[in-house]
C-alpha positions in Angstrom: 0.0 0.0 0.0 1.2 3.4 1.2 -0.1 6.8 -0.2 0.5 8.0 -3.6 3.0 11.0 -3.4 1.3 14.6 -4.0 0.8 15.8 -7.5 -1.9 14.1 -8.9 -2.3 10.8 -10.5 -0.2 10.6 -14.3 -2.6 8.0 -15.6 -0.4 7.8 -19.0 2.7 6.9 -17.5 0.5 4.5 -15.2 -0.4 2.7 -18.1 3.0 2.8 -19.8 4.1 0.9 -16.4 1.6 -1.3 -16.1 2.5 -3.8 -18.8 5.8 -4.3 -17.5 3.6 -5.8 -14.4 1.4 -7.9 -17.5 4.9 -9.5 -19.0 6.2 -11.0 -15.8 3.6 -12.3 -15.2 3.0 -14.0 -18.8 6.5 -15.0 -18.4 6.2 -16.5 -15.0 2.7 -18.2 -16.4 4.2 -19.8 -19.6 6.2 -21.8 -17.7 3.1 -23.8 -15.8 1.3 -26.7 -18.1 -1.9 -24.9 -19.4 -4.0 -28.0 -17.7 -2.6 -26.1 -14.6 -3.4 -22.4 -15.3 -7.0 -22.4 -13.6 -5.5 -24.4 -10.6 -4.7 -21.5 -8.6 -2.6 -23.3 -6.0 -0.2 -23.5 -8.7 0.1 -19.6 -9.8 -0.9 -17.8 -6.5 2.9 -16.7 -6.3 2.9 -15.3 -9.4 -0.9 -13.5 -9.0 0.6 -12.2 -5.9 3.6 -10.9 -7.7 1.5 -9.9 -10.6 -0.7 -7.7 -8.1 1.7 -6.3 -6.1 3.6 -5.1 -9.1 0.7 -3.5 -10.4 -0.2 -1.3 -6.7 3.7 0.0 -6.8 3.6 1.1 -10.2 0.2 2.8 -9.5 1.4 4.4 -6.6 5.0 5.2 -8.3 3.0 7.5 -10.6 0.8 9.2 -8.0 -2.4 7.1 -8.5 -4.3 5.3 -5.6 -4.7 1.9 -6.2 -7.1 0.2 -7.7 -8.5 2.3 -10.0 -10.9 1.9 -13.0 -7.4 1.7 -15.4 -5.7 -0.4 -13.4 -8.5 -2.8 -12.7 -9.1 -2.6 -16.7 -5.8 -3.8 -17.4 -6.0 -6.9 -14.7 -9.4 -7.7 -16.4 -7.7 -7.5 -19.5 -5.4 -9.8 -18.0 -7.8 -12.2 -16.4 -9.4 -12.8 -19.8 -6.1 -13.2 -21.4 -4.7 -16.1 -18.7 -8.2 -17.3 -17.3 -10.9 -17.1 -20.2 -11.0 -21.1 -20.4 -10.9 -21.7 -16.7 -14.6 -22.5 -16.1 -16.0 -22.8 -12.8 -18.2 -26.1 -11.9 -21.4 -24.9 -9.8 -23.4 -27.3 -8.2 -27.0 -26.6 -9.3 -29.0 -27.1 -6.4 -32.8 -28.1 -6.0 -35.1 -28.4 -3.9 -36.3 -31.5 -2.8 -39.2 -33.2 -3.4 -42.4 -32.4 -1.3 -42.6 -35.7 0.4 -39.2 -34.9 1.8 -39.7 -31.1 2.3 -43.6 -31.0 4.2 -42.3 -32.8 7.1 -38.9 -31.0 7.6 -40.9 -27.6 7.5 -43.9 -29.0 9.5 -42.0 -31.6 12.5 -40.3 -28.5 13.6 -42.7 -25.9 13.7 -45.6 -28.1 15.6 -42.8 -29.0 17.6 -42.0 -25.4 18.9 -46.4 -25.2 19.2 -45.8 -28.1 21.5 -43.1 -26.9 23.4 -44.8 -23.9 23.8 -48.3 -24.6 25.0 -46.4 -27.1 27.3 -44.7 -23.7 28.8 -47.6 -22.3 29.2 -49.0 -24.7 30.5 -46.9 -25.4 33.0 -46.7 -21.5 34.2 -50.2 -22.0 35.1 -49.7 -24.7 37.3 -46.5 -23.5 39.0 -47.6 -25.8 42.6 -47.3 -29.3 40.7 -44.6 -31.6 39.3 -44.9 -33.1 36.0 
């Protein structure tokens, strides 16, 4: 982090620098299998790298980091590096009513139960159960 020095924020030379950031990291990434470019264990070091570079050459050139240029370049980036990377959602349902009825209804008679037990039992504070 740390605060971009006083002056103002030279977008140009920001995104002069920025690509420097962009080759490392296409450098460091050529040298993982491509089956192992959307296994992120396996290019977190370099992501790291790749980010960090991007905040000190921000901040070198008085802008705050990120920004709408700088998070366009790592976009530009991501779909570059990560466009085949797909991600496997579960698709979720829900289940049938046989199943669902009773997991609704068991625990709210129960908490009707429980209650007018309560309250029952307030009313009769002198005897045991």
């Amino acid at each position: 982090g740390g605060c971009p020095p006083a002056g103002g924020c030279n977008e140009t030379r920001m995104l002069e620098k920025l690509p420097l950031c962009g080759k490392a990291f296409a450098d460091m990434m050529r040298t993982l299998d491509a089956w192992k470019r959307c296994n992120l264990s396996e290019f977190i070091v370099y992501y790291e790298s790749f980010t960090n570079c991007t905040e000190v050459e921000t901040n070198v050139v008085g802008c705050y980091w990120p920004n709408p240029l700088a998070q366009g370049f790592i976009s530009g980036v991501h779909r570059q590096f990560f466009a085949n990377c797909t991600v496997d959602r579960t698709h979720w349902e829900d289940p049938p009513d046989e199943v669902l009825i009773p997991l609704i209804a068991v625990p709210v008679l129960l908490t009707v139960a429980m209650a007018g037990l309560v309250v029952w039992r307030s009313k009769r504070p002198d005897q045991l159960l």
